[in-house]
N, CA, C and O atoms as a GROMACS GRO file, in nm:
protein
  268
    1UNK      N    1  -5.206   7.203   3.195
    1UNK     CA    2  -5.084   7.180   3.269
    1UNK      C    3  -5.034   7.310   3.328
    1UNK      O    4  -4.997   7.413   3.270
    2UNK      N    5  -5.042   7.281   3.455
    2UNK     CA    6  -4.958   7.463   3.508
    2UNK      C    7  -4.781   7.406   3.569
    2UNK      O    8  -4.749   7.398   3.688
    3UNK      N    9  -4.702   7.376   3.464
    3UNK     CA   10  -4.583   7.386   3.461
    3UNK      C   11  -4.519   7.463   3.633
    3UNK      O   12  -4.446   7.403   3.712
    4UNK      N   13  -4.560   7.570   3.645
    4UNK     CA   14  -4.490   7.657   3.733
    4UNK      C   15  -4.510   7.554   3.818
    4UNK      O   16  -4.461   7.475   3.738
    5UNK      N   17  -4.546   7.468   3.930
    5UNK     CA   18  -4.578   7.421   4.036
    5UNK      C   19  -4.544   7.291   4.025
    5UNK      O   20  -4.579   7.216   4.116
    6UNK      N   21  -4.450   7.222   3.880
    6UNK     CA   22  -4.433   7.103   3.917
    6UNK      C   23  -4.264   7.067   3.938
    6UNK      O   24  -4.185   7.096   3.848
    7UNK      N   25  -4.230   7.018   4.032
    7UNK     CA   26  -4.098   6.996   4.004
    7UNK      C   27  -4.019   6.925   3.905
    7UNK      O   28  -4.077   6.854   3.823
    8UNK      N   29  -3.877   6.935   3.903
    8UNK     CA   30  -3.828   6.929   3.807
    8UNK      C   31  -3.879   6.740   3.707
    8UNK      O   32  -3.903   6.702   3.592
    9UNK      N   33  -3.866   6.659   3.899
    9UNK     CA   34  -3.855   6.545   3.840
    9UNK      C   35  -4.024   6.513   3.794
    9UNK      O   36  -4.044   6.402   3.745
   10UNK      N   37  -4.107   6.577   3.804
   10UNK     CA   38  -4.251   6.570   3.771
   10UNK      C   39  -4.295   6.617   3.616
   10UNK      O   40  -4.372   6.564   3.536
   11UNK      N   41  -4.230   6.714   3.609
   11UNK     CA   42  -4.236   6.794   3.473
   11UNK      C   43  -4.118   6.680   3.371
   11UNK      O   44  -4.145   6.669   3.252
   12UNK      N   45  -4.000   6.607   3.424
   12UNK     CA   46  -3.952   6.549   3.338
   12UNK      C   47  -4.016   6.390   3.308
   12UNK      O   48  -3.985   6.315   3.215
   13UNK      N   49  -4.100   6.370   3.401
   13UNK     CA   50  -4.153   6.250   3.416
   13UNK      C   51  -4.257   6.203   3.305
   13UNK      O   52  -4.261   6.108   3.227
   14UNK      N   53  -4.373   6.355   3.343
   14UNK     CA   54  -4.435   6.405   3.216
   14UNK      C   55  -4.403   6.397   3.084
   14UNK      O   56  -4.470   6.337   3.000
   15UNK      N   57  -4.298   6.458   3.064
   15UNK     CA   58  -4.232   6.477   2.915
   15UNK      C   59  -4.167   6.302   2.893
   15UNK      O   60  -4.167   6.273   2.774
   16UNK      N   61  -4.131   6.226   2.954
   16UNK     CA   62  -4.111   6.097   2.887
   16UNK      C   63  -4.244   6.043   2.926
   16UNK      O   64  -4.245   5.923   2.899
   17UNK      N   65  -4.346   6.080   2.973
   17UNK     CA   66  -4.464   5.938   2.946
   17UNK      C   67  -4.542   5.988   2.810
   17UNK      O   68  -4.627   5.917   2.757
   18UNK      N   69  -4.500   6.132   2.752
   18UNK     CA   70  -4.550   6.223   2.648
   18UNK      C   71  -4.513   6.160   2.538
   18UNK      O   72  -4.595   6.118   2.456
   19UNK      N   73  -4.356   6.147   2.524
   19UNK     CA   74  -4.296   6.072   2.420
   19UNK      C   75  -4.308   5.956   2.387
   19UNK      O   76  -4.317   5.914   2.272
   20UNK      N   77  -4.309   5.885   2.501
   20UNK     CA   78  -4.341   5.703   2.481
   20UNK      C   79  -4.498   5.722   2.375
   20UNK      O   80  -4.513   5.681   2.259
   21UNK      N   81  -4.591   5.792   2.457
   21UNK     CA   82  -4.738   5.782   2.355
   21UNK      C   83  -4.702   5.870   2.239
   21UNK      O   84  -4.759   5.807   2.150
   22UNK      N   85  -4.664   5.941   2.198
   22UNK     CA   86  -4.654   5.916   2.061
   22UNK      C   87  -4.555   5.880   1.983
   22UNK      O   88  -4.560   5.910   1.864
   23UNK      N   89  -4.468   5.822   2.023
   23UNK     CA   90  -4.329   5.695   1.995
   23UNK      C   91  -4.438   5.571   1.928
   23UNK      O   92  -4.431   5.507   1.823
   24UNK      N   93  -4.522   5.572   2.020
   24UNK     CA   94  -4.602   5.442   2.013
   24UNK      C   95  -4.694   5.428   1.850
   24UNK      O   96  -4.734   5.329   1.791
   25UNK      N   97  -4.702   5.562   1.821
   25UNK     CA   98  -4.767   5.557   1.693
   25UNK      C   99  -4.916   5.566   1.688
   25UNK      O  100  -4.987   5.598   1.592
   26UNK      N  101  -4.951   5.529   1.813
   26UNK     CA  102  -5.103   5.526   1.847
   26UNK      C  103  -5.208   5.646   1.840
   26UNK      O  104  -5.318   5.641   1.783
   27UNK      N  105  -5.157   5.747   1.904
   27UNK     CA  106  -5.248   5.850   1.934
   27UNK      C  107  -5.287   5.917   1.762
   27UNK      O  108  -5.210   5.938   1.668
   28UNK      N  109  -5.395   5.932   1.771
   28UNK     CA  110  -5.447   6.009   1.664
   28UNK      C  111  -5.403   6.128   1.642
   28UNK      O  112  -5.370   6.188   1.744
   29UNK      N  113  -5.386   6.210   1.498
   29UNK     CA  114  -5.303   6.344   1.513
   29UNK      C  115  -5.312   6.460   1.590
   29UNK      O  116  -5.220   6.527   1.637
   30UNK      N  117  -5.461   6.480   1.601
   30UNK     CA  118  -5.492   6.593   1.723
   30UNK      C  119  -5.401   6.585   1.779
   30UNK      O  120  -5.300   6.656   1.779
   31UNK      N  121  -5.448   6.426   1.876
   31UNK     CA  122  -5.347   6.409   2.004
   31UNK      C  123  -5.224   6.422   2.002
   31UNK      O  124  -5.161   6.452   2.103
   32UNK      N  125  -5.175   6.406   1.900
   32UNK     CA  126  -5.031   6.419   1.873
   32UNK      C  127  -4.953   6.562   1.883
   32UNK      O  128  -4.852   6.602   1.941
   33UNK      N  129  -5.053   6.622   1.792
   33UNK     CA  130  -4.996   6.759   1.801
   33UNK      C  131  -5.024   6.829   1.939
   33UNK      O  132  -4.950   6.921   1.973
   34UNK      N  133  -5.106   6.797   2.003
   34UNK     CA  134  -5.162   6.888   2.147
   34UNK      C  135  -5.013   6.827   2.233
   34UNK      O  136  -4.942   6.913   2.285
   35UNK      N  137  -4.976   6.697   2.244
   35UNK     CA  138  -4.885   6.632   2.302
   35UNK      C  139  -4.783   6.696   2.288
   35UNK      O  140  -4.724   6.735   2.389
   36UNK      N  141  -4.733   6.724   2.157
   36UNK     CA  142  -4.654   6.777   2.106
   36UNK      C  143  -4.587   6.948   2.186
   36UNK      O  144  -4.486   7.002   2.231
   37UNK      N  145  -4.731   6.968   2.157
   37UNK     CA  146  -4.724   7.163   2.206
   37UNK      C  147  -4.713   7.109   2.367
   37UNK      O  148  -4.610   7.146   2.422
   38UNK      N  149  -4.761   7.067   2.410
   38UNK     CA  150  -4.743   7.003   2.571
   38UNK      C  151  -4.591   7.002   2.626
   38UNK      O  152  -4.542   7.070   2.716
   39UNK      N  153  -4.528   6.895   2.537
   39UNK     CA  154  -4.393   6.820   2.552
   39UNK      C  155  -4.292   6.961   2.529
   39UNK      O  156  -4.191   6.976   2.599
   40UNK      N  157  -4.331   7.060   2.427
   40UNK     CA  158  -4.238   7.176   2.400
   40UNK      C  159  -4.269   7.229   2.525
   40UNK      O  160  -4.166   7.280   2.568
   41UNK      N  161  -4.348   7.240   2.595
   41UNK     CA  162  -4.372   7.358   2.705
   41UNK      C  163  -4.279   7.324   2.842
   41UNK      O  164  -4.225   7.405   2.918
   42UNK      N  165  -4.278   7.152   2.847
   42UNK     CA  166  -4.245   7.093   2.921
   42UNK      C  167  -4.091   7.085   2.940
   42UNK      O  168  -4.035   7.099   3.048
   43UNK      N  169  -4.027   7.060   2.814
   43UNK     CA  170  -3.886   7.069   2.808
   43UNK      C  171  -3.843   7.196   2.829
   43UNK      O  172  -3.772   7.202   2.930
   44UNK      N  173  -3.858   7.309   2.770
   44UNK     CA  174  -3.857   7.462   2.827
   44UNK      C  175  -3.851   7.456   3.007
   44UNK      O  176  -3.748   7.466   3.074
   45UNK      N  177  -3.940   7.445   3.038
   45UNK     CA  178  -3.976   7.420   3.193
   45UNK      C  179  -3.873   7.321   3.256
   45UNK      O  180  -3.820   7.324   3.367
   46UNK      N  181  -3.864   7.263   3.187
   46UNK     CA  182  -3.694   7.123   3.258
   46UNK      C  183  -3.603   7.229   3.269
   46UNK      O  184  -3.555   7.277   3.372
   47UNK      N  185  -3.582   7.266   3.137
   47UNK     CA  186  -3.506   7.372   3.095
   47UNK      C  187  -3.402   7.472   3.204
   47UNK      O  188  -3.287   7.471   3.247
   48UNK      N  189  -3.531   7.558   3.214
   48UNK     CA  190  -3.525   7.666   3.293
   48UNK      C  191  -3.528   7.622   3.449
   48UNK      O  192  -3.554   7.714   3.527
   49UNK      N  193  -3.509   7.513   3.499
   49UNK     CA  194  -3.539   7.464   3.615
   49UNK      C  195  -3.347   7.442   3.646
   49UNK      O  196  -3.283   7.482   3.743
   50UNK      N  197  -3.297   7.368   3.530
   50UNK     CA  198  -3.180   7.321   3.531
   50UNK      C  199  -3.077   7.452   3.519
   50UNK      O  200  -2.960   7.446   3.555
   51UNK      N  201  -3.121   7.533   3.481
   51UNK     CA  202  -3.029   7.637   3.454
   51UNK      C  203  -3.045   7.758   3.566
   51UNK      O  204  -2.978   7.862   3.564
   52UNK      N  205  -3.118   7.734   3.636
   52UNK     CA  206  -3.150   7.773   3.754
   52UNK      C  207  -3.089   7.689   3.856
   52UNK      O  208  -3.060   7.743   3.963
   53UNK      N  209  -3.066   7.558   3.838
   53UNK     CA  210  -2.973   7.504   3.943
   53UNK      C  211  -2.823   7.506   3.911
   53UNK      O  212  -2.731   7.501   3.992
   54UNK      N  213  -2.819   7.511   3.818
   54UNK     CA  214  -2.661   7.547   3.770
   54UNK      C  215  -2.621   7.686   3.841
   54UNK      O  216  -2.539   7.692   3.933
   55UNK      N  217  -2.680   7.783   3.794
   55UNK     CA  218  -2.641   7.929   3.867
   55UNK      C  219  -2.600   7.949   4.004
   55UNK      O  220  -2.510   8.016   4.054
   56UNK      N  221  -2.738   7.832   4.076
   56UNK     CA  222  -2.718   7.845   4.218
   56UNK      C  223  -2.586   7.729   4.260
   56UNK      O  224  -2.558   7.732   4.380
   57UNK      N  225  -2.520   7.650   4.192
   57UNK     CA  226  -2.430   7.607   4.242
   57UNK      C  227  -2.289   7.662   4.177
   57UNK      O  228  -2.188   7.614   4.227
   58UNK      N  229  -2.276   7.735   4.095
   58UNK     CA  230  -2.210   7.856   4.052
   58UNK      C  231  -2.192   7.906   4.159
   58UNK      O  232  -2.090   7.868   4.217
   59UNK      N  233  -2.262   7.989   4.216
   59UNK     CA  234  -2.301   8.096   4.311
   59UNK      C  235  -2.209   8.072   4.438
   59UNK      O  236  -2.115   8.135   4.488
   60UNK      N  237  -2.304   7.905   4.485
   60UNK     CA  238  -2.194   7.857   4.591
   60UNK      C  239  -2.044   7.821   4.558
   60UNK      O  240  -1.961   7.816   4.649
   61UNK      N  241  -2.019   7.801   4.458
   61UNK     CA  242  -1.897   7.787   4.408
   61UNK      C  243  -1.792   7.871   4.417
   61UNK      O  244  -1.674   7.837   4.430
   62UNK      N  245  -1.838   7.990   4.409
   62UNK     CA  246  -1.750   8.131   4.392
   62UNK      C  247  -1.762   8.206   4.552
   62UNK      O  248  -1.669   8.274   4.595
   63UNK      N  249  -1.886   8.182   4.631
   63UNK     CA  250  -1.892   8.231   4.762
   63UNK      C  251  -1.842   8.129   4.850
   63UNK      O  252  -1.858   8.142   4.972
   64UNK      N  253  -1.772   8.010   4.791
   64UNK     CA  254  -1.704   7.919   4.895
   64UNK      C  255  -1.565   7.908   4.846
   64UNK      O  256  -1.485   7.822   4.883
   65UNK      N  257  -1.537   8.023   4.738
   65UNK     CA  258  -1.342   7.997   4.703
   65UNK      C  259  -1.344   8.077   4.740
   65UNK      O  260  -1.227   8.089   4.779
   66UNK      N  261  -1.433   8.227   4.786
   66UNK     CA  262  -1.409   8.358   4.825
   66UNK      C  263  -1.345   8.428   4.697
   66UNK      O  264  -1.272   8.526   4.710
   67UNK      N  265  -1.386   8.359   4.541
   67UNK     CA  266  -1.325   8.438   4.427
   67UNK      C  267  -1.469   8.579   4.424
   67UNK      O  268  -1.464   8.671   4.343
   0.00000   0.00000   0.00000
């Protein structure tokens, strides 16, 4: 998975079709745990996507009161 290149709603899309399969109980533990380390990388990456859009509407926020 190269995280950097997916957008936000792609990378979050990811991370719930991640959870449903092992919600489901199905996947064998490997899979589980690889899913697992996957799904952590993924939420990080939501993460940092969202807090990056927060700043930038901060930003406009304060350069459109002229504070």
């Amino acid at each position: 998975m190269d995280s950097e290149k997916l957008s936000f709603e792609e990378a979050y899309k990811q991370l719930t079709e991640l959870v449903k399969k092992m919600e489901s109980g199905e996947l064998p533990l490997a899979d589980s745990v690889a899913a697992y380390e996957q799904g952590i990388k993924l939420k990080a990456y939501c993460e940092q996507l969202l807090k990056e859009a927060e700043l930038k509407i901060e930003t406009l926020k304060v350069s459109n009161t002229g504070e």
